[in-house]
C-alpha positions as CSV (number, residue, x, y, z in Angstrom):
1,X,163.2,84.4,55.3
2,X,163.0,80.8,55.5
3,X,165.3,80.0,57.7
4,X,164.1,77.9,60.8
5,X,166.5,76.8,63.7
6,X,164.5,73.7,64.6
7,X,164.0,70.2,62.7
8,X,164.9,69.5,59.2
9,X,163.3,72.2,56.5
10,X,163.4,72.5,53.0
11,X,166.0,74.7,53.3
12,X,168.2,72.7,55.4
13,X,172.0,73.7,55.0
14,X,173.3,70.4,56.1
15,X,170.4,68.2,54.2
16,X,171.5,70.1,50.9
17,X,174.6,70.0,51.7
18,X,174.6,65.6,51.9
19,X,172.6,65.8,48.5
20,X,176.0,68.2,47.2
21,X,178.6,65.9,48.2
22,X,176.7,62.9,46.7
23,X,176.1,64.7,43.4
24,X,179.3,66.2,42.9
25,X,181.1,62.5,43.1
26,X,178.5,61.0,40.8
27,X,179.6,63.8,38.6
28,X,183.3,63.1,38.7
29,X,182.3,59.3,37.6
30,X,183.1,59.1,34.1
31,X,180.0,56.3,34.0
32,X,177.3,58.4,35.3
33,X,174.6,58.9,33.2
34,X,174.3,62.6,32.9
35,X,170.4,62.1,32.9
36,X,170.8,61.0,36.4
37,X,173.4,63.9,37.5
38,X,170.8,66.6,35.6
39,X,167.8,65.0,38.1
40,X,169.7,65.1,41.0
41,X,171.1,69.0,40.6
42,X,167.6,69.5,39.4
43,X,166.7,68.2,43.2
44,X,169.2,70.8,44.5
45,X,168.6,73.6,42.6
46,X,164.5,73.4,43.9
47,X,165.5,72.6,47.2
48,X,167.5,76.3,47.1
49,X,164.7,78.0,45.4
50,X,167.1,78.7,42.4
51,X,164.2,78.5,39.7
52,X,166.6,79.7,37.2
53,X,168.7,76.8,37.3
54,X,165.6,74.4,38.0
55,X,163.9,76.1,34.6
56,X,167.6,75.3,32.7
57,X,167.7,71.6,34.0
58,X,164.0,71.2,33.1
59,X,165.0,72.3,29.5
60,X,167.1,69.4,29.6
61,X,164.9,66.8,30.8
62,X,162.0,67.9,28.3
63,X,161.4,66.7,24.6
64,X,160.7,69.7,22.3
65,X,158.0,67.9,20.3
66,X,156.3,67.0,23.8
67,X,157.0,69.5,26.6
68,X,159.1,72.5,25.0
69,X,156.2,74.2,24.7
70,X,155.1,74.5,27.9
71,X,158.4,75.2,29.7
72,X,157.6,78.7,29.3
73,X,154.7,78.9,31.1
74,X,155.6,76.2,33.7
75,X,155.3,76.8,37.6
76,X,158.8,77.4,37.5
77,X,159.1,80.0,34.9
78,X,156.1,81.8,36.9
79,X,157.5,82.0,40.1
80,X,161.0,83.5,38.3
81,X,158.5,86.2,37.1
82,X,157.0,86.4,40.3
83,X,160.5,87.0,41.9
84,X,161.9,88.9,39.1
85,X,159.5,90.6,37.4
86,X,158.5,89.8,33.9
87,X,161.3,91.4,31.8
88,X,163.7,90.2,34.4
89,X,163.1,86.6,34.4
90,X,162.3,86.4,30.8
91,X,165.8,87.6,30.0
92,X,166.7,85.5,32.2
93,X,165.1,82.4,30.4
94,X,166.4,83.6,27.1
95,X,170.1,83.1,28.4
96,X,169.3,79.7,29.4
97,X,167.7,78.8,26.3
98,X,170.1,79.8,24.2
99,X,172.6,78.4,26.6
100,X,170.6,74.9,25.3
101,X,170.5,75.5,21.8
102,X,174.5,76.1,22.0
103,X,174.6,73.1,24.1
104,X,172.2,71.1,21.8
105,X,173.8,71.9,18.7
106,X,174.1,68.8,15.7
107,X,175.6,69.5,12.7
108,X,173.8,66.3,11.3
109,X,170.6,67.4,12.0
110,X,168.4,69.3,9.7
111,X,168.0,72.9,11.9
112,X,172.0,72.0,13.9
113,X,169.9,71.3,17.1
114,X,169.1,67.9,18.6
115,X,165.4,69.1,20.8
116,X,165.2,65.7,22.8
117,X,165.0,64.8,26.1
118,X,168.7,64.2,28.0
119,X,167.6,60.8,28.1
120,X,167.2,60.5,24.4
121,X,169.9,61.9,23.6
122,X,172.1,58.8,25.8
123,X,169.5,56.5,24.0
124,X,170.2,57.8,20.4
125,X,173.9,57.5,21.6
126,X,173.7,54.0,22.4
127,X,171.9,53.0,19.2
128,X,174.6,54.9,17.1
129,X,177.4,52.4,19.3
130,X,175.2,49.5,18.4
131,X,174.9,50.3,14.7
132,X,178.7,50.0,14.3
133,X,178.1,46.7,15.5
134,X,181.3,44.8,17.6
135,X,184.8,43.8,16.1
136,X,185.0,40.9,18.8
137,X,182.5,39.2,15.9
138,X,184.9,38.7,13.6
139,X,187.4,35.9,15.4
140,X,184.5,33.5,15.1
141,X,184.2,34.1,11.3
142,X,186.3,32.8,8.4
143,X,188.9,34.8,7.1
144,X,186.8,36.0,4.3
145,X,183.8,36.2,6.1
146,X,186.0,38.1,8.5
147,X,187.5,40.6,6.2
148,X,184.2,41.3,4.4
149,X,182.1,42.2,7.7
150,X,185.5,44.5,9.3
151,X,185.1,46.1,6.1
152,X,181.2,46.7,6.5
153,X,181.7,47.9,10.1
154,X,184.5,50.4,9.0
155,X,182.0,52.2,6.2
156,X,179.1,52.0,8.5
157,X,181.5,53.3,11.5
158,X,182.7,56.4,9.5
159,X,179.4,57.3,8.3
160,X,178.0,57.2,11.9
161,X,181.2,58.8,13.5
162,X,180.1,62.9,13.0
163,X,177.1,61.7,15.0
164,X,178.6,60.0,17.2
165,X,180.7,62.7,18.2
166,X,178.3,65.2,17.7
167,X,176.3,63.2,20.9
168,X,178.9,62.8,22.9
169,X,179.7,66.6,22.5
170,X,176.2,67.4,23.9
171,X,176.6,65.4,27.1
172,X,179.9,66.3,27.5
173,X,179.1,69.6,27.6
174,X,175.8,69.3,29.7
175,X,178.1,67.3,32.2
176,X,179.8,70.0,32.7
177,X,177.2,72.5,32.8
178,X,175.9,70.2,35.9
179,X,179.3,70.1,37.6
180,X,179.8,73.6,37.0
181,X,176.7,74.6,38.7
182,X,177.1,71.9,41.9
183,X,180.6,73.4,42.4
184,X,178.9,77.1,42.8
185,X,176.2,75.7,44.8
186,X,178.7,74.5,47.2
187,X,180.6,77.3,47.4
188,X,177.6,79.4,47.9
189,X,176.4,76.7,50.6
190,X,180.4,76.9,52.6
191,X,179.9,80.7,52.3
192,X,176.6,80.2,54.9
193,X,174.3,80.8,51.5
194,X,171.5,78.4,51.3
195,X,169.2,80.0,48.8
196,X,170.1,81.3,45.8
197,X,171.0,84.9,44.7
198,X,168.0,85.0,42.5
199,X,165.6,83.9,44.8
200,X,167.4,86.8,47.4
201,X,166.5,89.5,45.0
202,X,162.8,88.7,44.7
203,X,162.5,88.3,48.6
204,X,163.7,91.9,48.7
205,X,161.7,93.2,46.2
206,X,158.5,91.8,48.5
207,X,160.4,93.0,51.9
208,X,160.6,96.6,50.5
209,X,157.3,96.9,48.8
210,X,155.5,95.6,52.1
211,X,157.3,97.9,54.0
212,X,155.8,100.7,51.2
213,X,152.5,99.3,50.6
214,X,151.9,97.2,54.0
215,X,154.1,97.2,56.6
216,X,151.9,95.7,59.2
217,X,151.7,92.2,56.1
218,X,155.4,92.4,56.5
219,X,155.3,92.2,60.6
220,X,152.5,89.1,60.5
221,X,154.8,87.7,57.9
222,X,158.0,87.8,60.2
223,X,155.5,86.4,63.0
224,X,154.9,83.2,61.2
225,X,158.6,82.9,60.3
226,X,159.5,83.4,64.3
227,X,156.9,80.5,65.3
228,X,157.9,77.9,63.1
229,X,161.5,78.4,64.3
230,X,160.3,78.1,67.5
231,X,159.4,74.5,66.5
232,X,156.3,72.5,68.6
233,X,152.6,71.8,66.5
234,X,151.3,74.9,69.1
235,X,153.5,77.6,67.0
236,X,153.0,75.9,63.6
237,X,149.2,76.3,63.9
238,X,150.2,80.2,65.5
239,X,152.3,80.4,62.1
240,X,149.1,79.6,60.1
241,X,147.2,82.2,61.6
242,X,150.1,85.0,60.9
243,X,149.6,84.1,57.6
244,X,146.0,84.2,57.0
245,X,146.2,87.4,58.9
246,X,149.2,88.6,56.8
247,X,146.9,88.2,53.2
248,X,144.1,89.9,55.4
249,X,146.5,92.7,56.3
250,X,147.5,92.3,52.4
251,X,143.8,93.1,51.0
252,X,143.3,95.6,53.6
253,X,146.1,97.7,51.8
254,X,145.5,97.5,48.3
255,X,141.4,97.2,48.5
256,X,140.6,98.6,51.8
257,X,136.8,96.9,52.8
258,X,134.0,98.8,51.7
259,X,130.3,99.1,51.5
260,X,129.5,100.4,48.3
261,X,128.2,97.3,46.3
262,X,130.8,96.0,43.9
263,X,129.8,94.2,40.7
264,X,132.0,91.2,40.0
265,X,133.2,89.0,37.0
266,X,129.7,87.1,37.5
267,X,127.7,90.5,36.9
268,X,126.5,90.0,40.5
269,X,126.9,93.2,42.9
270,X,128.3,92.5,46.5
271,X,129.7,94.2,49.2
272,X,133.1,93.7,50.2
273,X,133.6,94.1,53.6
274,X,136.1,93.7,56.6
275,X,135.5,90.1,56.3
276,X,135.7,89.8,52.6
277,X,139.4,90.0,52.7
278,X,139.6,87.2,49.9
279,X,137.0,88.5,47.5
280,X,138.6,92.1,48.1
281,X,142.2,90.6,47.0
282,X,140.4,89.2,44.0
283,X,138.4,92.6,43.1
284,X,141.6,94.1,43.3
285,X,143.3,91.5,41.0
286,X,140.2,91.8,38.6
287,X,140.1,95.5,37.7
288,X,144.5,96.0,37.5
289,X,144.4,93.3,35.2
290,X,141.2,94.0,33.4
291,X,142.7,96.7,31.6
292,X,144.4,94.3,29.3
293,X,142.5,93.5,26.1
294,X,143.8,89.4,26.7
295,X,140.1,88.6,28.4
296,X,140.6,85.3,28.5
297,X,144.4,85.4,29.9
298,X,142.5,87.5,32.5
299,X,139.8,84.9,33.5
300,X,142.8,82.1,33.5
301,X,144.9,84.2,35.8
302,X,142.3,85.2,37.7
303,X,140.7,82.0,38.4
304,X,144.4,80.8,39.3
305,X,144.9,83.4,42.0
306,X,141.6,82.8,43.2
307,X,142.3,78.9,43.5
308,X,145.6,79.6,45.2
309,X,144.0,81.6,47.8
310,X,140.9,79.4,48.7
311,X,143.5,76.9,49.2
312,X,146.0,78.7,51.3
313,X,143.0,79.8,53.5
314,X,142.0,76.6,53.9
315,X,145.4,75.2,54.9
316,X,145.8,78.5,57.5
317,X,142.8,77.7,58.9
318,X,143.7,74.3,59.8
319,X,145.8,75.9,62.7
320,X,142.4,77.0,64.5
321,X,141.4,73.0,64.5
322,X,143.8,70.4,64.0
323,X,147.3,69.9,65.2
324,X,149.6,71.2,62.7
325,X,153.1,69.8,61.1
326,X,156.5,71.6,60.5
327,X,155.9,70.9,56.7
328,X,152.5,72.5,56.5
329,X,153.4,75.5,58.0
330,X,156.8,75.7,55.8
331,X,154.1,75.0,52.5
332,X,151.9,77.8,54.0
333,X,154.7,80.5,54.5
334,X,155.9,79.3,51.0
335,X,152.9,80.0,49.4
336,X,151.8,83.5,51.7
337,X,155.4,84.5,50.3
338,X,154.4,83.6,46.4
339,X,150.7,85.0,46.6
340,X,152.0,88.2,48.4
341,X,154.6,88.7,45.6
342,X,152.2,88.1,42.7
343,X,150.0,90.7,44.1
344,X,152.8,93.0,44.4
345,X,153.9,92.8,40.7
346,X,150.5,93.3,39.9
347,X,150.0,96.6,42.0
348,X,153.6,98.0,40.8
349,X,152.6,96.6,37.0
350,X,155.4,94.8,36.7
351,X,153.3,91.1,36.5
352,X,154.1,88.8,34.4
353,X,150.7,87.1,34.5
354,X,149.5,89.2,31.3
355,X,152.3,89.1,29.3
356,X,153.0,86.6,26.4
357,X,156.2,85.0,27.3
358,X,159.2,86.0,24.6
359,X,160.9,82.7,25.5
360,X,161.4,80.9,22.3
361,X,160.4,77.4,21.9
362,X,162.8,74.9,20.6
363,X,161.4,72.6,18.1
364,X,162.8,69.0,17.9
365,X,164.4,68.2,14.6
366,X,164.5,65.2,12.5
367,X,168.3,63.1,12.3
């Protein structure tokens, strides 16, 4: 999936490849700032649909007393749970979060772990560096003068030093954790591998359970991939219509249309028929996940799905009237492939949508 012959796509081998090469000799610059090397493998790493390394980078980038909290239920950490299933990817998340803690550790802090942003940490850095003020100073000074202010900078410099060092550990070893993951990428990308692993194992999962639940989804699905590899604005708008007619194929297999009046989440009673494919996906969605006792995670999820698939029908429809672009029907495959693998956990159970995320949260600490 998601690999087109024609024009540049998100998935581009030799596009990624440029943004490799550049990234890896910023890395080998011993004056890079490793806030700037973390954004750009960040830029990689989404552009190969590695949300595993995208959700460790995004670690870095946060501040625990602004963003920690949310990491954990970011877009990123759903679609690994989407891909993965939820016990999957949240393992998955754990490793990388205790890959940061290890990473974070400060033995001058209060809890050993320094929770801000990469960015802070090079700004707490460079404050440190200022506070032991500059030697230079001291050949414009008297003698005494001299003596008394080297002897100031000495105290102040060995009571700073452990954090100091304790700093440079942490970027050192995030450096490295960027150059590390460049150098697989690259090998990965020389061995004709443009996504990642991770994201190879969840387009399986959704292969084989379409060809279980709804092998005629899987065949529109493959008919949208062939147009928009056929390049021209004629077989992106055909694209579109696969993929309207793939969710339609979708809802057909897991709430075949009916004419029995169903009562929705409003209390209201309709009937979902041949045409209702969208309302059918969502009845569907309603009563797997209504058996949780989290009501109000079941709304929110709901109305999420729901919103994701008014959009991607409006965007799929767009290929009936409008000339349509190479990067419209690339965002509509992308998100057919998502909303058709959220609905598959959900039928198999294995959604993470319900589930309370056992990610810890990092809490930034006081120096």
């Amino acid at each position: 999936m998601f690999k087109f012959e024609k024009g540049r796509t998100l998935s581009d081998q030799g596009y990624i490849s440029g943004l490799l090469t550049r990234a890896l000799e910023m890395a080998e610059r011993p004056d890079a700032l490793v806030s700037t090397l973390v954004r750009q493998a960040t830029r990689i790493a989404s552009l190969r649909h590695d949300y595993a390394a995208v959700f460790s980078f995004q670690l870095e980038t946060a501040d625990a007393s602004a963003g920690m909290r949310t990491i954990r239920e970011s877009s990123v950490a759903k679609k690994l749970r989407t891909l993965l299933g939820r016990e999957e990817a949240d393992r998955i998340m754990i490793e990388h979060v205790e890959r940061y803690i290890q990473n974070r550790s400060v033995a001058t802090t209060k809890d050993g772990v320094f929770g801000g942003s990469i960015d802070g940490v090079e700004q707490h850095l460079q404050r440190l560096k200022s506070a032991t003020g500059d030697p230079a100073a001291a050949q414009y000074m008297t003698q005494v003068d001299a003596y008394v202010y080297l002897e100031k900078l000495d105290k102040v410099g060995a009571q700073l030093l452990p954090q100091i060092t304790s700093f440079e550990n942490i970027l050192n070893r995030v450096r490295q954790q960027v150059h590390d993951y460049l150098v697989d990428a690259e090998a990965d990308l020389l061995a004709g591998q443009t996504e990642s692993s991770l994201f190879t194992r969840g387009e399986s999962y959704v292969v084989q359970r379409l060809q279980e639940v709804s092998p005629e989804s899987l065949e529109k699905y493959r008919a949208a991939e062939q147009r928009i590899s056929e390049g021209s604005a004629e077989n992106y708008a055909q694209a579109l219509t696969s993929c309207r007619r793939m969710i339609k194929s979708l809802a057909d297999a897991l709430y075949p249309p009916t004419d029995v009046p169903i009562k929705g989440k409003d209390g209201k009673e309709r009937t979902l028929g041949d045409d209702q494919f969208m309302n059918r996906l969502m009845q569907f969605a309603i009563e797997r996940l209504g058996k949780s006792t989290h009501l109000k995670l079941v709304e929110e999820t709901t109305n999420s799905l729901g919103n994701r698939l008014n959009k991607l029908n409006s965007l799929a429809s767009k290929g009936v009237h409008q000339e349509v672009t190479l990067i419209e029907a690339e965002s509509c495959l992308m998100w057919t492939f998502f909303l058709t693998a959220d609905f598959l956990r959900i039928e198999d159970g294995s959604s993470g949508l319900l589930n309370g995320s056992q990610v810890p949260v990092v809490q930034q600490q006081e120096l």
